[in-house]
N, C-alpha and C positions, 0 to 999 in steps of 0.2 A: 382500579378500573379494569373492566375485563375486555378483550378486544379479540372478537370473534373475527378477525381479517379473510376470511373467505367469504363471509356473508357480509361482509360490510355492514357489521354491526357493532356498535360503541354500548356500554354498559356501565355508567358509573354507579359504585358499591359505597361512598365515600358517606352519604346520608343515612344508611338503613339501621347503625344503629344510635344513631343521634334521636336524643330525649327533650318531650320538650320543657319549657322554662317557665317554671309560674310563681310570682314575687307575690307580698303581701306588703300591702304598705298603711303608714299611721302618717296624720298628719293635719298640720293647722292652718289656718286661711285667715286673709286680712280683705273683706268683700267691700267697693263703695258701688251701691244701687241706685238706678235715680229711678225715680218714681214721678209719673203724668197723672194729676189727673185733670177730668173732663165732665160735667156737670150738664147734660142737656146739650145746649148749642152754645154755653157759655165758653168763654175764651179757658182754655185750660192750664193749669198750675202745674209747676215741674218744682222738684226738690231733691239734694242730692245727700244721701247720708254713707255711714261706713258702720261696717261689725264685724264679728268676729265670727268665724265657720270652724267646724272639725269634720273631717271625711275620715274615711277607710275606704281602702279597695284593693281587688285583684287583680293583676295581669297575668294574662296567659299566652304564651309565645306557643302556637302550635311545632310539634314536628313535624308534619304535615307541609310544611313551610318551604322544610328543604332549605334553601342556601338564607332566607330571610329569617328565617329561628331565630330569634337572638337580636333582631332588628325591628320584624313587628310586630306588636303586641296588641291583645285584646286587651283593654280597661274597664276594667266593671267598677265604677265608684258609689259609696252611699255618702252624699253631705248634706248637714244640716247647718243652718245661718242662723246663728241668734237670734232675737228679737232686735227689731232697730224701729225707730221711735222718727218719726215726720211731722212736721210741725208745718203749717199751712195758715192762710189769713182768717180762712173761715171751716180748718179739717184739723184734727189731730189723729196720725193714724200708726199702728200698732203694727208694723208685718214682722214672722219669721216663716222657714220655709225649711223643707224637707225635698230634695230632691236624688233621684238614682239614673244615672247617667252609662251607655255604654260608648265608647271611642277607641277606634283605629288609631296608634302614635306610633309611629315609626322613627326611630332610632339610628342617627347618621355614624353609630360605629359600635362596637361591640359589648357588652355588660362590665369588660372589663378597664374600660376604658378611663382615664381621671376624669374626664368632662364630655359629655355625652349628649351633645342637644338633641331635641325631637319638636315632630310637627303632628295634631293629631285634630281630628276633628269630632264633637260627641253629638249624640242625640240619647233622648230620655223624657221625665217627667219628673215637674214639679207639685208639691203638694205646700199651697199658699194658704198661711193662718194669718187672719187680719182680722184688725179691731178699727172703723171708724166710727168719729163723731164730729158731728157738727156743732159748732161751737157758737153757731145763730139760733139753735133752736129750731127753726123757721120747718127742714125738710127731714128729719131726722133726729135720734138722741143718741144710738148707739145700733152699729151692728157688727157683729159681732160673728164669722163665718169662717167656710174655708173652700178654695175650691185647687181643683187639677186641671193642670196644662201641661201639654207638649211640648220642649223646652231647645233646641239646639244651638249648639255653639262650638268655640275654635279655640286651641291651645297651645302654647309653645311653652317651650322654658328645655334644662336639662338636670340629665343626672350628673350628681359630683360626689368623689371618691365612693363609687360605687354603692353606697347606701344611702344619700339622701338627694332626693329629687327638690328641683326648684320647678313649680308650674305656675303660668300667669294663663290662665281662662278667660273666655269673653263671649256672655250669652247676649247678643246684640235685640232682640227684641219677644218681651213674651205678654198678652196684654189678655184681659179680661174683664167682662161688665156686672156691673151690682145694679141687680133692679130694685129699685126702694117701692115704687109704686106702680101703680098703670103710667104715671104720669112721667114719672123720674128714673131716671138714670145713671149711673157714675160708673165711666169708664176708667180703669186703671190700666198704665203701660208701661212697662219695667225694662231697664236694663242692668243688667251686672258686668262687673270685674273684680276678679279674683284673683288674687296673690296666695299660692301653696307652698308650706315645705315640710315636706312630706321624708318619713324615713321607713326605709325599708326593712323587715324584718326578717 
């Protein structure tokens, strides 16, 4: 610290050459999604399944941060969720999903810490692959598509002995419409939970 005491000036030197900190991490996810759907003005069917996800992603702690370096971090994630399989009275439906996420997680003690929990929140886009069929015949036989949405959600969990992260995610609503005809409709409404544990490299 430099202390100009005639000008009453304080000068801390203590950050300038502090670097900042960017982790790479691998890691595998246990997802259960429920899935709405809605048919016209008919009463709507919900069903709730589970799969299995693999992410990668970056953090990067700026230095720029100053005394928070090391605390809060950028997350840049890329995951993808298997295919999972919905079974319905009168749908059989196919979704897997691609999605790239960026989140603020801030970090309640230092990297080197044995147990490290964080609070973080993301936003991003998903890219939804889906297969239905109707299993009446009646309004449809197969369609078979894909579309993108904007996707936001909330995170907690921590890191443990410094290399492997536990995260529990939760993208609370992301919904989207299949038009089959002039006539028809099928709105689909998703929610996810995700279980990660992720190691750092």
């Amino acid at each position: 610290t430099l202390d100009f005491k005639g000008f009453g000036v304080s000068c801390n030197q203590s950050y300038t050459k502090q670097q900042s900190i960017i982790n790479y991490d691998l890691g595998l996810g246990y997802y259960s999604q429920e899935l709405e759907l809605t048919l016209n003005s008919n009463p709507s069917l919900s069903n709730s399944e589970s799969g299995l996800s693999a992410y990668a992603s970056v953090n990067i702690s700026p230095k720029h941060l100053r005394s928070l370096t090391g605390r809060l971090f950028y997350d840049f994630t890329l995951q993808y969720n298997f295919k999972t399989n919905y079974d319905f009275e009168t749908y059989d439906t196919e979704i897997s999903s691609a999605q790239i996420t960026i989140a603020p997680k801030y970090y309640f003690s230092k990297n080197d810490a044995k147990i490290n929990p964080f609070l973080g929140a993301s936003i991003g886009a998903v890219l939804l692959n889906y297969s239905y069929r109707d299993n009446t015949n009646i309004l449809f036989q197969n369609i078979d598509s894909s579309d993108t949405k904007v996707i936001y959600g909330f995170e907690m969990g921590a890191q443990i002995l410094t290399n492997f992260e536990f995260t529990l995610s939760y993208y609370p609503d992301y919904k989207f419409d299949i038009f089959i005809d002039d006539m028809n409709t099928l709105n689909s409404r998703f929610k996810n939970l995700n279980f990660k544990l992720g190691y750092k490299l």
